[in-house]
N, C-alpha and C positions, 0 to 999 in steps of 0.2 A: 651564596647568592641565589642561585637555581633550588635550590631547595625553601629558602624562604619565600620565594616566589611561588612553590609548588603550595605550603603551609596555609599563604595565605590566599590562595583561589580556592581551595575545598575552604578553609572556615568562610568563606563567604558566600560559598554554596551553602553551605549547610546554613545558614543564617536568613535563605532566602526562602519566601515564604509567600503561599497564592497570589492573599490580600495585596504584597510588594509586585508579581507581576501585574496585576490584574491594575495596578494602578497606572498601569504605560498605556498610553490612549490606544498605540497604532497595533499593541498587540491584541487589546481586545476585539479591535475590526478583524486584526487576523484569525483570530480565535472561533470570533460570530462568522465569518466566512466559511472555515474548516466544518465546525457545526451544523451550519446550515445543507451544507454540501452532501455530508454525513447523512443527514435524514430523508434529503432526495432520490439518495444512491440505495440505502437500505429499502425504500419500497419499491425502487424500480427494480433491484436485485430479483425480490421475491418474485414479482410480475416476470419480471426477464425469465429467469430460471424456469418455474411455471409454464409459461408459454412455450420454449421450444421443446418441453416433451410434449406436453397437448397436441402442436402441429406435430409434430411426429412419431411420436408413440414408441420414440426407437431411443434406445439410450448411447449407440454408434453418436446420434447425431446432437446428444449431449454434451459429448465426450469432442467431438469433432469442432463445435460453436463453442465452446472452451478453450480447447489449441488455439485456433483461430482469433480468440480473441487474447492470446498471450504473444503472436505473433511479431509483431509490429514494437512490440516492446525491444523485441530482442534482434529485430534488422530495424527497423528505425529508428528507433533510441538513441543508440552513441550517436548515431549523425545530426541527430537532433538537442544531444547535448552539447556538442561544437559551435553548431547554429545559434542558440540560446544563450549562449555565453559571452555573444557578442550583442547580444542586444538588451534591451530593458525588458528586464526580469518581469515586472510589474504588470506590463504592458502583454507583452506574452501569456500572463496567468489569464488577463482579465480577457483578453481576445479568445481563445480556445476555452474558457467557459462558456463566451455567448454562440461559439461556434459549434458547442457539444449541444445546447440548447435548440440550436437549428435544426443539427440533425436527429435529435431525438423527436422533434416536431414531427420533421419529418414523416422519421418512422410510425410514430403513432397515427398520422394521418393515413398514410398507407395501410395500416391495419385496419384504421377505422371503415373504408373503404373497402375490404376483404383481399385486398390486394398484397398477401403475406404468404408464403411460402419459407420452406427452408434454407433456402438459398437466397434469400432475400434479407433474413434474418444475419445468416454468415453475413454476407455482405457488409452489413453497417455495424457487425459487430467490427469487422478489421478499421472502418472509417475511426467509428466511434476511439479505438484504441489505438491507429497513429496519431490521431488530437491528443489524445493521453501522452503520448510518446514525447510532444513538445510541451505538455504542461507538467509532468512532473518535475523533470530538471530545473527547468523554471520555478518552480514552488519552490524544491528546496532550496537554492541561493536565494529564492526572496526572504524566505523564512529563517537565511542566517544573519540575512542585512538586518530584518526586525528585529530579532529575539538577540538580547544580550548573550555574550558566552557565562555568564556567571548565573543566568538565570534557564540555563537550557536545559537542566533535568527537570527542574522546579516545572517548567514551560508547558515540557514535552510529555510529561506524567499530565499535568493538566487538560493540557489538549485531548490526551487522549482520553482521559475520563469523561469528558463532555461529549465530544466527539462518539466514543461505547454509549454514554447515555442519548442523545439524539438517535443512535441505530438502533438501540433499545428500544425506542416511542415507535420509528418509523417501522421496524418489523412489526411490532402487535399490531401496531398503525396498519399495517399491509392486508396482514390477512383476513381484519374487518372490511377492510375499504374491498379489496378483490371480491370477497363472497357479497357485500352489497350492489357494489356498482360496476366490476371486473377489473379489467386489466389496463383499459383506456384514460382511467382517471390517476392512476397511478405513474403513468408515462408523464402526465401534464405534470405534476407535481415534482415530477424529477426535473423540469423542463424548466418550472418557476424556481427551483432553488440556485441551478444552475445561475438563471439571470439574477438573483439576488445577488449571490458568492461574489459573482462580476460585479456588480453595481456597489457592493462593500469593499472589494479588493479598490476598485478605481477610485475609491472617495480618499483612498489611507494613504498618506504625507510619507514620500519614499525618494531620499537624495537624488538618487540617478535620474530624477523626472527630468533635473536640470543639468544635464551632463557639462554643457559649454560654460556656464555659470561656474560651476566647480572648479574645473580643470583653470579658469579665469584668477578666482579666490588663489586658488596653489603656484599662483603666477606664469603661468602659462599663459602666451599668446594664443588666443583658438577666434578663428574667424570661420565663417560658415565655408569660404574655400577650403582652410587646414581640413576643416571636419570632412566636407567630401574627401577632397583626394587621400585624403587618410584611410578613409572607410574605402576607396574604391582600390589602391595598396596592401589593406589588409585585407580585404576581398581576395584579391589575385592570389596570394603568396601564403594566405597563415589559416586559410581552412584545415587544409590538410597539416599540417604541424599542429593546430588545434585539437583534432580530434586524434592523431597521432601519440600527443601529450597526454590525453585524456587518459589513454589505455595504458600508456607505460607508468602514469603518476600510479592507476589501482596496481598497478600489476609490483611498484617496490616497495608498496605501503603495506609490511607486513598485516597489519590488523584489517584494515580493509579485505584486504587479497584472502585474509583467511574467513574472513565473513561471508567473502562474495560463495567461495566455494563450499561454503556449510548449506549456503541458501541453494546453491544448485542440487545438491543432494537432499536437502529438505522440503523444496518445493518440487523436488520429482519424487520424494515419498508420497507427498498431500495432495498428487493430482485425481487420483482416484477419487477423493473424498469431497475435494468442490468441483470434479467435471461429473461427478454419479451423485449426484445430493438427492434429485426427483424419482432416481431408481431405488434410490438406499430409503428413501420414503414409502415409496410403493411396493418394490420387489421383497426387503428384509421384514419393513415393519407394516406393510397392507394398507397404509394411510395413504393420503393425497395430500396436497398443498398446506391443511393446516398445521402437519407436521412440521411443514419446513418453518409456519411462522411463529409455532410456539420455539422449534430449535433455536430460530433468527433471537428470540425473545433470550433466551438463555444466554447465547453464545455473547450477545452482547453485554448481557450482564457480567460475563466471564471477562469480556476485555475490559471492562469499566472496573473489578476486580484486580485485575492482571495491573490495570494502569496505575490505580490505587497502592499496590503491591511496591510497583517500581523503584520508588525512593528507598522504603526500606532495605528492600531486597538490594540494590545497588550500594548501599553501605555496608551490609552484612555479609553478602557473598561474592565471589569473584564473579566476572563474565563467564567464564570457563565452569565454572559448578551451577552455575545460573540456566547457561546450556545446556548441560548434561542431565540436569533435572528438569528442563522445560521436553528436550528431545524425548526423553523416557516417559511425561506422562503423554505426550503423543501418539507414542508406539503404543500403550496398554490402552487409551482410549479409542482408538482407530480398531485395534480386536475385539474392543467391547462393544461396538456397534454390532457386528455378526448377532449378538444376542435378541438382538431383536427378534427375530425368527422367533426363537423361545418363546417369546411372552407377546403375540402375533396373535389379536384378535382382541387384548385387553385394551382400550384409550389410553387411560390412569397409567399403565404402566409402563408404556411404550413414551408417551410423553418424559414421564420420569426418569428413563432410561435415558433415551436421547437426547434430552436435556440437559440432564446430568453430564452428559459424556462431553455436548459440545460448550458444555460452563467450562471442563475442565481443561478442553482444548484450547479454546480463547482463551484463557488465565494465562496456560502457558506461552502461547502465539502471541499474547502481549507484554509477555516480558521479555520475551525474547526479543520481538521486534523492539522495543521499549531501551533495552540494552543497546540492540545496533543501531540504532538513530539515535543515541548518547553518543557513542561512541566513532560514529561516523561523523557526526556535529563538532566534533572535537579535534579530532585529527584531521580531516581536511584544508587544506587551504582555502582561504575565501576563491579565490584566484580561477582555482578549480574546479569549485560545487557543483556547478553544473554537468559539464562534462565527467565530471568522479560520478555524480550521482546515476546521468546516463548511462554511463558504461557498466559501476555496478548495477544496475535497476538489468539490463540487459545481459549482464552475463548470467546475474544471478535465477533471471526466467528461463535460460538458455533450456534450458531440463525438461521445460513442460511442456512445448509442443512436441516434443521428443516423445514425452510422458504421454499426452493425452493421443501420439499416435499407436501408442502400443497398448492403452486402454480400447481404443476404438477397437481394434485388430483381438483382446484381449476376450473383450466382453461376449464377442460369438463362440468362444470356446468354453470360457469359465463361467462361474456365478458371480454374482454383484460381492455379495461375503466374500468368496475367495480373491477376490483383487485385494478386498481390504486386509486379508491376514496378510499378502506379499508386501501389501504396505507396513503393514507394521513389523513384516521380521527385516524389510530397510532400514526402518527407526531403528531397529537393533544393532544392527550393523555398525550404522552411523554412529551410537552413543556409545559400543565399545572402541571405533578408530578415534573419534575424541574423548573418550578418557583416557586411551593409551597413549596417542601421540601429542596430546595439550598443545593447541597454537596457540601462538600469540593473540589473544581477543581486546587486551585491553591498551591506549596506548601511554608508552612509557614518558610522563610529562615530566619527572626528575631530568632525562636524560635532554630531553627536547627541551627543557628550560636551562639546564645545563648550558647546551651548544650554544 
């Protein structure tokens, strides 16, 4: 019985096909919202980045506005996936879009004003990523309520292809618009996608809008007294078992658990490489800004590639070899960046280098990630999303302010290239403990449809 159940969910993935998503109204609003989002964050990125070495000319305070802004992920997050779990999903997304929009106003207003420093910049970077802290968990249980489970590779490859492509337009998009008009025009654009993403999320038809309705339908007696003392009961008594839940469900859910700790070790490899991106510009390869937005231009082609890649690759190879070959070309591309120095003073070829290298990275980094948001979509509980999501999203950053404190501490000693070869003899490391000890990465549905 469990096995013809198993038979007949893969042939009906594999049967599933763009055109068939792309025909569900509510996913496409999800889709054009993801998109949108995509292209605002890709030129504020470049602008972001950009700007805190300019004000400070110090790559310490590269490395330190990096930490800082992975902070909040990893102490606010689970508490914020508890929080989100009880509430509408939808609602949450669409509120901390317009409220990233504010404070990004903000900030750009203060710059416009000359009123900008480095500690001003920290500052909203930590605002900026506790809002994140409470819209990610939120996204993804909303994105499991929309997205059918039969259409979630089909989905989740798509999304990210459009999503690669939208940061593909918005990076080259970037580094014309900065050398035209600066860095001011860029912040507003971030500013209008955001209220867009809002203004699409809120329009999209999502059960929970009418919770007492439902619960009514299922024959339930719910009057607006049940619903208070309800909520102000579960108030009192089920936060803490909430967020308590959160972290033992990751903590027995082999495939999860072993995800969350590959991403710990892997995102304290790759800190070097997104908190030094304006050094590794300037110091290895002698360029400025337009390096980073011909790199932007590449890298993104690389995930729109990688996303591209995902369906095949997830039928042809395991998780586990998927890893292992996405880790290793990691580790060789991250060494091959030091090359720059070499060929340091050519345009043509320094472009081609670094380009090259961060196609190859993002290829990798999206199949990977591609693989763990399959696979985390699948094995989760509805029940949980949120919560599972925070608490992985948070263990798994655990590393990087870790990371980007021992870079800060790092950089007065060493050269920008020598961080990058320790980086990459981690990726080594890492690819020979998971080829020797093989965790479990994928989850066992024979057995779970068995039970």
């Amino acid at each position: 019985m469990g096995e013809n159940k198993v038979t007949e969910n893969k042939t009906n993935e594999k049967q599933i096909t763009y055109k068939d998503i792309l025909r569900e109204r509510e996913y496409r609003k999800l889709i054009f919202s993801s998109v949108i989002n995509r292209f605002g964050d890709s030129v504020d990125a470049i602008a972001f980045t950009w700007l805190v070495y300019q004000i400070t000319h110090n790559a310490m305070w590269s490395a330190i506005v990096f930490g800082l802004n992975t902070l909040p992920n990893v102490v606010v997050q689970p508490f914020a996936g508890a929080i989100v779990e009880r509430m509408n999903k939808k609602r949450v997304v669409v509120f901390t879009h317009f409220l990233r929009a504010a404070v990004i106003t903000g900030f750009a207003l203060l710059y416009r004003f000359g009123i900008m420093n480095a500690g001003i910049m920290a500052a909203v970077t930590l605002v900026i990523t506790t809002i994140e802290s409470f819209n990610l968990p939120a996204d993804s249980a909303f994105t499991v309520e929309v997205v059918k489970k039969e259409h979630m590779t089909a989905g989740m490859s798509l999304s990210k292809m459009l999503s690669g492509a939208a940061t593909l337009v918005g990076t080259g998009f970037a580094g014309v618009l900065i050398a035209a008009w600066g860095i001011l025009p860029a912040m507003f654009i971030d500013v209008a996608t955001f209220i867009i993403a809002g203004c699409m999320t809120a329009s999209m038809k999502y059960h929970m809008d009418q919770p007492k309705e439902i619960r009514a339908e299922a024959g339930e007696q719910v009057s607006d007294s049940t619903v208070a003392s309800e909520s102000q009961n579960s108030e009192n008594e089920g936060f803490k078992k909430m967020f308590l839940d959160g972290i033992r469900y990751v903590a027995k859910t082999p495939v999860i658990r072993n995800f969350c700790l590959l991403c710990v070790a892997l995102n304290f490899m790759l800190v070097p490489l997104n908190a030094l991106q304006a050094p590794i510009a300037e110091e290895i390869f002698g360029m400025g800004s337009e390096l980073l937005s011909v790199v932007g231009v590449f890298a993104s082609i690389g995930g729109i590639l990688g996303a591209a890649l995902l369906p095949a690759f997830s039928k042809r190879f395991s998780a586990l070899q998927i890893t292992c070959l996405c880790v290793g070309a990691l580790g060789i591309s991250t060494a091959a960046l030091t090359l720059g120095s070499v060929i340091r003073g050519s345009v043509i070829l320094c472009y081609i280098l670094a380009g090259g290298l961060f196609l190859v990275m993002m290829v990798a980094a999206s199949l990977l990630g591609g693989i763990l948001g399959i696979q985390f979509m699948k094995t989760v509980d509805g029940e949980y999303m949120a919560r599972a999501s925070a608490v992985f999203n948070a263990s798994a950053t655990a590393s990087m302010p870790l990371g980007s404190l021992l870079v800060t501490i790092a950089v007065a000693q060493v050269s920008t290239a020598g961080i990058l070869i320790g980086s990459a003899v981690l990726a080594g490391i890492m690819l020979l403990v998971t080829a020797f000890t093989k965790p479990e990465l994928e989850k066992k549905e024979e057995l779970a449809n068995a039970a």
